[in-house]
N, C-alpha and C positions, 0 to 999 in steps of 0.2 A: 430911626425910631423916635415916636414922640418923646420928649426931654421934657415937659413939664411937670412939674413937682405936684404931688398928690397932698392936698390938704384933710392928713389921716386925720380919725376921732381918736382921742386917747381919754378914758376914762382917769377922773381926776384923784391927785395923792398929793399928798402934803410931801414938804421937801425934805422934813427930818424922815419919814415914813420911808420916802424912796432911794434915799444915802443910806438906810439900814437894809433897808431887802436888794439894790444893789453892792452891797460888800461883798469883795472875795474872799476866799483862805484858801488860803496855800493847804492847811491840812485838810479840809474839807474835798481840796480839787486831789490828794494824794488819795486819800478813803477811796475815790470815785472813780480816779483813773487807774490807779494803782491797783488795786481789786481786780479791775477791769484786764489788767495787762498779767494779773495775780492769774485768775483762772483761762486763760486765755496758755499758757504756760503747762498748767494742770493738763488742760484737755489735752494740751501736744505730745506733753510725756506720757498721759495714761497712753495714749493711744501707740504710741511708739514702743513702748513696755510690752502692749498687749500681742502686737505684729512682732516684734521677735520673741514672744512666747507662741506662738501662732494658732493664738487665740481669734480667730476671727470675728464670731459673732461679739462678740462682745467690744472688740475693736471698732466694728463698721456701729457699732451703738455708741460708742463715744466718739468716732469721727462725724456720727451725725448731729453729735451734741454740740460739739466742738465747731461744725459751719455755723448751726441755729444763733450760736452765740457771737460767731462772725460777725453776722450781719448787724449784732448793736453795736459791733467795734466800728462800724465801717456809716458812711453817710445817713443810715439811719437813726443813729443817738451820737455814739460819741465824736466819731470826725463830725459831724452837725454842728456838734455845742461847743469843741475845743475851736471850729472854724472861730465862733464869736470871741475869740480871747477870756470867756469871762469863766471860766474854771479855775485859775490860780490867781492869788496874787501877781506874784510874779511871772513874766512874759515867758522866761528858758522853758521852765517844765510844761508849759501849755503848750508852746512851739513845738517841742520833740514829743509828747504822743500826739500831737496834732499830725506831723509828719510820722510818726512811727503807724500809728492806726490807718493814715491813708495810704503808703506802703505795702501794709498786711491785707488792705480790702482795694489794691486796684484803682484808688482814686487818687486823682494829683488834688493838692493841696494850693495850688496854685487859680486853679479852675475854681473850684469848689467854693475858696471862699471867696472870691470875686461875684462868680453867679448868686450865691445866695446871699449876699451885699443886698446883689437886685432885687431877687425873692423879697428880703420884709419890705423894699422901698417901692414894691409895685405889685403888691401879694394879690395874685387872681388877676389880675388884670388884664384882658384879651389883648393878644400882639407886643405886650409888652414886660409881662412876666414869663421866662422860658422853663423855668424849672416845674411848674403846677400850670396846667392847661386843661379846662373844663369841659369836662365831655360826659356822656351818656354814661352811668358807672356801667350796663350791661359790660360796656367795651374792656372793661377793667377786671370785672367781679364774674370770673367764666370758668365755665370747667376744662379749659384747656388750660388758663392761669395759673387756678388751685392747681392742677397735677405738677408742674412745673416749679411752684414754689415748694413744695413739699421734696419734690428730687429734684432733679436740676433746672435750675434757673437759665436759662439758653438763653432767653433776652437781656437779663442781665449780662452773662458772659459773653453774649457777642458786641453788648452797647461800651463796655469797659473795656477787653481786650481789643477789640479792633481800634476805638479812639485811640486808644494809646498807642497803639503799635503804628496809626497815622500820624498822632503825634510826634513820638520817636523818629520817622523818617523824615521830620519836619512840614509838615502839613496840620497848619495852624490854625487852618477853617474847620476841620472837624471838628465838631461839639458834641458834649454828652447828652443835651439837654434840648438842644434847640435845631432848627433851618437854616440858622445862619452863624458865625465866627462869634463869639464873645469877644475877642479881642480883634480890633484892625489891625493889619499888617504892621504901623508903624510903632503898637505898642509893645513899651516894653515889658509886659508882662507876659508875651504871647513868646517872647525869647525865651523866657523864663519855665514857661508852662510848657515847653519843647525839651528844655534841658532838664526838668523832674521827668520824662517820660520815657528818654533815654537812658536816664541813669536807673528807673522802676527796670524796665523791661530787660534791661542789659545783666541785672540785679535776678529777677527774676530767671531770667534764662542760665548765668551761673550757678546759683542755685539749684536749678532741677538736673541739669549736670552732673554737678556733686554729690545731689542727694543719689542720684542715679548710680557715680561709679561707688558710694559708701554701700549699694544696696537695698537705701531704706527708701523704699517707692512709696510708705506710708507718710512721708515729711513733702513729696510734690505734693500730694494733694492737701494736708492741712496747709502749710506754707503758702503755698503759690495758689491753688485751685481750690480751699476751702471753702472760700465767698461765695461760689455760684452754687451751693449746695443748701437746701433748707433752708429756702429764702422767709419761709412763711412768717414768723413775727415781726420781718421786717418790714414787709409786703402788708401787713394786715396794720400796726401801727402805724404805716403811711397812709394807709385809708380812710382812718379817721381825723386825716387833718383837715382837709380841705373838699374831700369830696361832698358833692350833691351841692352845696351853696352857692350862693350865689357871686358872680364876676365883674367887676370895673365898680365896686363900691366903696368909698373911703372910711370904712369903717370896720376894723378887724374884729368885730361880735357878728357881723353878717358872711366874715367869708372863713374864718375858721373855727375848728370843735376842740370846745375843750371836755374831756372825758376823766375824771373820776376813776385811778383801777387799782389793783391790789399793790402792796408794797414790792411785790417780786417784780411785778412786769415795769411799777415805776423805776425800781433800780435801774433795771435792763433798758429801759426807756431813756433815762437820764432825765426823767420826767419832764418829758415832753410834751405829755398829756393836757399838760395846761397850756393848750396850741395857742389859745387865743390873747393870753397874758404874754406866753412869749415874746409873741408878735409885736402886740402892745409895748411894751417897754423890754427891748432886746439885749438892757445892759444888767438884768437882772440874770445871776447865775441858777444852774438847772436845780441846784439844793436851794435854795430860798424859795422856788416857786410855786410853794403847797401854801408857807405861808402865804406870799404873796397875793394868789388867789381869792385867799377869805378875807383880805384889806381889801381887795377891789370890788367883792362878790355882790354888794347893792348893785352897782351897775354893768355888770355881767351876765349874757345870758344863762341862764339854768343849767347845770353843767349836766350829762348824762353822766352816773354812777357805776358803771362798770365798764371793763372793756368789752363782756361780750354783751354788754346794752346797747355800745357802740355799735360795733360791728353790727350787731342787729336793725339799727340805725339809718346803717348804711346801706344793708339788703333792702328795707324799708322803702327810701329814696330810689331803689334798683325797681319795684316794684313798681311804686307811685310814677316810675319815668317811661314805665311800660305801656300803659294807659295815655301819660299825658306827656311827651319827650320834652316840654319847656317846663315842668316842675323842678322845683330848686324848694330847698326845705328852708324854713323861718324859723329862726331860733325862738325860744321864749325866754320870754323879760320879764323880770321883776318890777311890781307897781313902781321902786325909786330907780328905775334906770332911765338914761336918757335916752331921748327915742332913736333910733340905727340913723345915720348920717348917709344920706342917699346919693347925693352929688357933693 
């Protein structure tokens, strides 16, 4: 793979500005995670409550609550942002729901933040970013997809369980993400990313066991098999990161969207939403980056102000690609932004 270093554009900030919007806190990363891990707890007892009252309907409506919200525990918000270390002050507490969250949603933590290392250091970039791979949204944005995110997510669960259970029997060329092995044979992280996978599945499999001879068949499926159920929030917040724009530019205002959305879906987001700030300066934590945002916003494309503006956005792009399959959308600039860095 090409090895040379991409000479990003980073919209400019003063040093005291960017020592202030990247600080952690510990309390701030407890509110965020903690919460997180708070209702995460909630949905599993309601639902467990409800199954030996045998209350069903009301059960399968909080075990569908209960995946919906999975999937922000899981590489779409929080294993995402705890991968960057910049949630706590301190390393311990970021580490264990780092690992605890990737655990509960199937992802190694090993994998994960290695690949997305590569993500911001080559974001969009044809043959050389594996994680975001630019294609036609039709291929994305389909009514086989919707039904599937909404019930079960099959592609998900067979891209997670199977890696892993190749992992597990040490097969270290499997990848989540990509054609080819993240790690060569000789590295040592590929030991390491064999030995979370063993220990998830081994984990898992005791688990459904025990919940098995306890009875409560309702704890396999939140526990073990929640993730692949009611994927849509997770599915549709990923779609407004990077789809439609454009690929191999060094300029992160040309290849991701930043969107504007209500306080509930930023919670659940870990406000992500500021895709393109993120990207931009990656040491800034996921609570700073609303301020963040409006210090950079002279030289920021125009952010769209809702999610389902987004989303609309993105059909938009689904459209315009129908007509013309090499359209790719162009953000709009503000008179004082500097002009998108093309090469």
């Amino acid at each position: 793979m090409d090895a040379t270093p991409i000479n990003w554009y980073r919209s400019p900030i003063s040093r005291d500005d960017l020592r202030r919007f990247t600080e952690k806190s510990d309390l701030k990363g407890w509110l965020q995670a903690g919460s997180f891990l708070l209702i995460f707890l909630c949905t599993t007892a309601g639902a467990v409550i409800l199954f030996e009252l045998r209350l069903w309907i009301p059960m399968v409506v909080v075990c569908y609550v209960h995946s919906a919200f999975l999937q922000m525990i899981g590489m779409s918000a929080a294993v995402h942002e705890l991968s960057h270390g910049t949630v706590f002050r301190r390393k311990g507490p970021n580490e264990f729901f780092y690992h605890l969250f990737c655990f509960l949603t199937w992802n190694s933590p090993v994998h994960f933040r290695n690949s997305h290392m590569l993500h911001h250091q080559l974001t969009v970039y044809r043959g050389r970013d594996k994680e975001v791979i630019q294609g036609p949204v039709k291929d994305k944005m389909n009514l086989g997809n919707y039904l599937s995110w909404i019930t079960f997510d099959y592609q998900w669960f067979w891209t997670l369980v199977s890696i892993n259970i190749r992992h597990a029997l040490g097969d270290g060329d499997a990848d989540f993400f990509s054609w080819d092995p993240l790690f060569q044979r000789d590295d040592p992280r590929r030991r390491q990313m064999i030995r979370w996978a063993r220990f998830a599945v081994l984990s898992y499999l005791v688990l459904t066991v025990g919940f098995a001879l306890l009875h409560l068949w309702v704890l396999i499926y939140l526990i073990v098999f929640g993730n692949f159920f009611a994927s849509i929030l997770g599915r549709l917040t990923g779609a407004i990161q990077h789809t439609g724009l454009a690929e191999s530019t060094p300029d992160w205002r040309a290849v991701c969207h930043t969107v504007i959305v209500n306080p509930i879906v930023g919670y659940l987001y870990w406000h992500m939403n500021y895709h393109t700030e993120h990207h931009m300066y990656a040491a800034v934590p996921c609570f700073n980056l609303p301020g963040f945002s409006k210090a950079l916003a002279a030289d920021m494309p125009v952010p769209t102000r809702s999610f389902s503006a987004g989303l609309r956005r993105v059909l938009e792009i689904k459209r315009a690609q129908k007509t013309d399959p090499t359209y790719l959308f162009e953000p709009v600039m503000p008179p004082t932004a500097a002009p998108i860095r093309r090469r």
